[in-house]
ROZADREN-308048 format. One line per field, with one value per residue (C-alpha): residue number from 1; residue in one letter; x, y, z. Coordinates in nm, 4 decimals. Layout:
! ROZADREN-308048
pos: c(NUM,...)
code: c(A,...)
xx: c(X,...)
yy: c(Y,...)
zz: c(Z,...)
! end
This chain:
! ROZADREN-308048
pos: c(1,2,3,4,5,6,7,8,9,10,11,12,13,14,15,16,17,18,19,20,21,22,23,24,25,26,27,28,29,30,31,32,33,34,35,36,37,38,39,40,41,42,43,44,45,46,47,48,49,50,51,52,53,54,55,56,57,58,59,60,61,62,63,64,65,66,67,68,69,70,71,72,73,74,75,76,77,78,79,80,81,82,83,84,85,86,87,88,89,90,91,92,93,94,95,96,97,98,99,100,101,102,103,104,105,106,107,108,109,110,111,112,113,114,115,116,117,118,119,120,121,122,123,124,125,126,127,128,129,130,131,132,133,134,135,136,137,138,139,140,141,142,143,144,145,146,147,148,149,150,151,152,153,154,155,156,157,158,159,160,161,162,163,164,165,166,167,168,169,170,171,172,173,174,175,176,177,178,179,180,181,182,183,184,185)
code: c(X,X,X,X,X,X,X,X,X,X,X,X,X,X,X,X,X,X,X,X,X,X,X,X,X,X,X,X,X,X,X,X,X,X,X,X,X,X,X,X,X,X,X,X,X,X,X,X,X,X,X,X,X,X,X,X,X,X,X,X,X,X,X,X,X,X,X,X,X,X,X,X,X,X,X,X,X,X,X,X,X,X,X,X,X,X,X,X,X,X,X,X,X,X,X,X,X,X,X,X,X,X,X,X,X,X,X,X,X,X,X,X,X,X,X,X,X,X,X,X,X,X,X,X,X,X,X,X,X,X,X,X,X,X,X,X,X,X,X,X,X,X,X,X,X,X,X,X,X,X,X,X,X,X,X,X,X,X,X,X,X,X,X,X,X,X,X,X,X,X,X,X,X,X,X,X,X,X,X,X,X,X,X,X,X)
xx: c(1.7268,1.3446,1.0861,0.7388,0.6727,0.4989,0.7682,0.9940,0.7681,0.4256,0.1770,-0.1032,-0.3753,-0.4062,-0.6618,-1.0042,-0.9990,-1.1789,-1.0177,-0.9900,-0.9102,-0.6776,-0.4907,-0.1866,-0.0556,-0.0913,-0.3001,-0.1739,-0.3465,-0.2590,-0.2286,0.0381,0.2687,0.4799,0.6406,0.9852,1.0550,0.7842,0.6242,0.4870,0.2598,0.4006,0.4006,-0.0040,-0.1907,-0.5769,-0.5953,-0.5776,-0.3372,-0.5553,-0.8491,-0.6672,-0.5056,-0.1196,-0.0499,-0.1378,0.1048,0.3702,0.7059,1.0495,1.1405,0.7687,0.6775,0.3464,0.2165,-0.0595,-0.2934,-0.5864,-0.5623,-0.3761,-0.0213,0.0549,0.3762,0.5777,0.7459,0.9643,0.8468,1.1407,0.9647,1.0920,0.9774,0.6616,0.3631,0.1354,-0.0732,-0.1676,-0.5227,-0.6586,-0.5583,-0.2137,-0.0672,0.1965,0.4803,0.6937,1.0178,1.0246,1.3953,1.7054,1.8825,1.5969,1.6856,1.3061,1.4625,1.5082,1.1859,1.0701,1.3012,1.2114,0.8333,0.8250,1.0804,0.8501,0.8251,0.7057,0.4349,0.3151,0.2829,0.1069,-0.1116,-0.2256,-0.4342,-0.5578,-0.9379,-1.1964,-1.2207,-1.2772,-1.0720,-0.8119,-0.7248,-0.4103,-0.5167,-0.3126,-0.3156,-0.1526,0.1048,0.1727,0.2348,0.4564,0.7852,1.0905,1.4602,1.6919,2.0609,2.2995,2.3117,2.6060,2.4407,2.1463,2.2942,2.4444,2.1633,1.9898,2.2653,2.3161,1.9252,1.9971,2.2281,2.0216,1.7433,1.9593,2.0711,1.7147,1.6315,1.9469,1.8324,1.5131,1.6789,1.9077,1.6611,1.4608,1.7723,1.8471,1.5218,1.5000,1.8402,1.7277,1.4018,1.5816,1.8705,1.5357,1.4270,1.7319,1.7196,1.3966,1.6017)
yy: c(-1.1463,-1.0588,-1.1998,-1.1457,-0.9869,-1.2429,-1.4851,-1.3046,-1.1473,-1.2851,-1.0099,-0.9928,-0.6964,-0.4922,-0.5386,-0.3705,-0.2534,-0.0128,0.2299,0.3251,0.6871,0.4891,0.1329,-0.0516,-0.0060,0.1971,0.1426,0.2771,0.4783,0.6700,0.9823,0.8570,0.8977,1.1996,1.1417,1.2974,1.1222,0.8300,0.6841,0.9273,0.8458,0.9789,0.7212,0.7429,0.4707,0.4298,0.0235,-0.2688,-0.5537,-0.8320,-0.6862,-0.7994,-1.1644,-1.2052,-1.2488,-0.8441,-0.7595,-0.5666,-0.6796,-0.4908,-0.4527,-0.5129,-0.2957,-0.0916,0.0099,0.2416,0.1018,0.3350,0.6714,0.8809,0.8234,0.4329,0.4446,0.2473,0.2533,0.0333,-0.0362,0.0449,0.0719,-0.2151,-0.0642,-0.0114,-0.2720,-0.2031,-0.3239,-0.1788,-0.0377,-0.2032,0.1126,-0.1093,-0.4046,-0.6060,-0.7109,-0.9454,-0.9819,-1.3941,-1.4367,-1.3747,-1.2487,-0.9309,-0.6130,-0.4855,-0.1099,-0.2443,-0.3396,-0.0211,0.1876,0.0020,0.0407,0.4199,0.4599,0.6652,0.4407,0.1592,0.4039,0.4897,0.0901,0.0440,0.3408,0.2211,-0.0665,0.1808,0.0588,0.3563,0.7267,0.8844,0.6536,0.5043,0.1709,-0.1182,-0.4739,-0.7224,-0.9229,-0.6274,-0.6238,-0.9356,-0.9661,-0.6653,-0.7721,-0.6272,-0.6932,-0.8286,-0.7144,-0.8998,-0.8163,-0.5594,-0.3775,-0.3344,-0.2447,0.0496,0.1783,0.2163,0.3742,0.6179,0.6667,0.7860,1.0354,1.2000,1.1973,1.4046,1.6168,1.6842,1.7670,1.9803,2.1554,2.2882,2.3562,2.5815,2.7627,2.8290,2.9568,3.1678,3.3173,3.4226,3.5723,3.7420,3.8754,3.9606,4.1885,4.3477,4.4441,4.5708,4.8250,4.9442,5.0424)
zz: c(-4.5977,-4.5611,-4.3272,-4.2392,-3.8945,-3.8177,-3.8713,-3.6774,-3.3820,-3.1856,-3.2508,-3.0265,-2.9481,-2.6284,-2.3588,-2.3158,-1.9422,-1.7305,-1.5709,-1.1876,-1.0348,-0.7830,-0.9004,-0.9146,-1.2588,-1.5298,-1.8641,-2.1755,-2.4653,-2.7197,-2.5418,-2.3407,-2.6587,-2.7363,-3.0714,-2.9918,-2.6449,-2.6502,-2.3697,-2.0962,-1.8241,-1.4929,-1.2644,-1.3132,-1.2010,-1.2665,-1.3401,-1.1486,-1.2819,-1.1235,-1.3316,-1.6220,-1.7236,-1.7004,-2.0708,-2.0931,-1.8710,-2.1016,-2.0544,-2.0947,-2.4423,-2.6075,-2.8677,-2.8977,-3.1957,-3.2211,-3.4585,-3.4392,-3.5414,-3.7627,-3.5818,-3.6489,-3.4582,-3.2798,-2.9204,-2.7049,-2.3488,-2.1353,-1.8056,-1.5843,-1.2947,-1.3976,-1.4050,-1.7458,-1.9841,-2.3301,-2.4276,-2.7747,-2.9448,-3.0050,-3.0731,-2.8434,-3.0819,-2.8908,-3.1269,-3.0922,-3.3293,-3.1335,-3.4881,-3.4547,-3.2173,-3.1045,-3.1157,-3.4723,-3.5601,-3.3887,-3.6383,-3.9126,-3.8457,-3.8064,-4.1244,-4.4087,-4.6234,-4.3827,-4.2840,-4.6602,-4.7193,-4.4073,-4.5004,-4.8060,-4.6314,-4.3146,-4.2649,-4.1885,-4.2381,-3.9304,-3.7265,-3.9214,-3.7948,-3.9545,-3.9482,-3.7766,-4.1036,-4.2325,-3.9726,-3.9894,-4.3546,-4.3363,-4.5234,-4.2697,-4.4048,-4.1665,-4.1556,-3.9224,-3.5634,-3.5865,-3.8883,-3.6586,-3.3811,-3.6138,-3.7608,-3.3785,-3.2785,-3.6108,-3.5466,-3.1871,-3.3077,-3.5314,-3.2723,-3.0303,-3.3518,-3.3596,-3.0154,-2.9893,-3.3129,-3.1469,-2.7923,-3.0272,-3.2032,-2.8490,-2.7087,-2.9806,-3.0364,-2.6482,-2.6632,-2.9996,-2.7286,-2.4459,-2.6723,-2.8029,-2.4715,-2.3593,-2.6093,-2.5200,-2.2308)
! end
């Protein structure tokens, strides 16, 4: 079965805010996202929540999606414990169908050939930027619950194969260095 996102998910833009040295919660942008581990902001806080209305307060388990820029990614919010809202760099998909995992639709957005389509209707040249029409009309198959839940977790694995790859390859390399050394000796 396919669906539109916007069938299956309430897509709404971030908030234009201004920021404060010292505030209550933090305000996310696009530098807060590292590709390999996601969302990074360091208990930073430079806006004020009451600055803001309610309805851009992010909520476990939204999903941000940078839509400016070259990197049209998506992210899970995981920070319970943390009180944000997103910059309009993104949108705020809320994943409305119980039948839809949001770590789904964030796996299914980032896949390679979800970014090419989304890529072919990117809007500027110096600043890229995807239309939330063109979100929203993004066709996104829908397996059954199980079948999702397997692909997140098969996509976590390969993740951590990743990660471990290029710990491996660090580790080597320095012990590769520090036998050099030693013969200098």
């Amino acid at each position: 079965m396919k669906s539109h996102l916007e069938h299956i998910a309430l897509i709404k833009t971030g908030v234009y805010a201004k920021t404060t040295i010292k505030g209550d919660s933090v305000y996310l942008q696009p530098k807060d996202l590292l590709e390999e581990s996601g969302l990074e902001f360091l208990n930073r806080k430079d806006l004020f929540i009451s600055s803001i209305s309610p309805q851009h307060i992010l909520q476990k388990d939204d999903i941000l999606f940078t839509a400016k820029g070259n990197n049209n990614m998506a992210y899970i919010f995981k920070f319970s414990h943390s009180i944000a809202a997103a910059s309009t760099s993104f949108f705020v998909i809320k994943v409305s169908d119980p039948k839809v995992l949001p770590e789904y639709i964030v796996w299914y957005l980032n896949q390679p050939k979800t970014q090419q389509h989304l890529k072919k209707f990117a809007r500027g040249t110096a600043m890229v930027s995807i239309s939330k029409e063109v979100l929203k009309s993004l066709e996104v198959p829908i397996p059954s619950i199980d079948r999702q839940h397997t692909i997140i977790e098969i996509d976590k694995l390969l993740q951590k194969e990743k990660r471990l790859k290029v710990k491996l390859e660090f580790l080597k390399e320095t012990l590769l260095q520090q036998q050099l050394l030693n013969a200098l000796k």
